[in-house]
N, C-alpha and C positions, 0 to 999 in steps of 0.2 A: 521410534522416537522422532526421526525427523519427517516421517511421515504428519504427524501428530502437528508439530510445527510448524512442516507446512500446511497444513489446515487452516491452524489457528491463525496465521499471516495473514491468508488470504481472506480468512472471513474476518480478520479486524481490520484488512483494506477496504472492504466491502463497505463495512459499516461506515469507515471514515471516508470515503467518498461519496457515499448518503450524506452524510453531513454535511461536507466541501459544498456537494453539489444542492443541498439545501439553504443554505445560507447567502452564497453566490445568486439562487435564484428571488427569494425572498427578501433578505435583508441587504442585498450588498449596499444598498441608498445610505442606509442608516448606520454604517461600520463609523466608529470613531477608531481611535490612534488603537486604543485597545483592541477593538475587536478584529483589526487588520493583523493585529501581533495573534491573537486566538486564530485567525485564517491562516495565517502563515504555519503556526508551529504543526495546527493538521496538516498541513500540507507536507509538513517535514516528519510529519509521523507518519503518513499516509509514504513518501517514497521509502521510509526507513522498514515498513512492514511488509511494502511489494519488494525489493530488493532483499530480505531475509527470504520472502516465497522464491524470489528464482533461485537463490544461493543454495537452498532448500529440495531444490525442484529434482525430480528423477534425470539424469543423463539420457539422451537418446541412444540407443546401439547401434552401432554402426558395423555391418555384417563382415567389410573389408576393412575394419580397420588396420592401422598400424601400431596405434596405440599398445592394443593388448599386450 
């Protein structure tokens, strides 16, 4: 399952940084109050989706740990 989730994170990061990075290239001229509030909130969805992927993410192992 969190396999899964992270997946899905990381490819709805994907898409919404496509888009970020679409609009910032094409339209940023044209942003009115609104569309700066539409850039903003991907952006706030876009950190909330990659921070779910790390939270999500495998642990590295560590051979000597002390953890264990």
């Amino acid at each position: 399952m969190k396999k899964i989730i992270f997946y899905l994170a990381i490819l709805i990061s994907i898409f919404l940084l496509i888009n970020i990075l679409n609009i910032i290239i094409s339209d940023f001229s044209k942003l009115t109050s609104y569309g700066f509030g539409y850039l903003g909130g991907k952006i706030i969805l876009l950190l909330l989706f990659l921070s779910i992927g790390f939270i999500m993410r495998k642990p590295k192992d560590i051979p000597n740990s002390k953890l264990k």
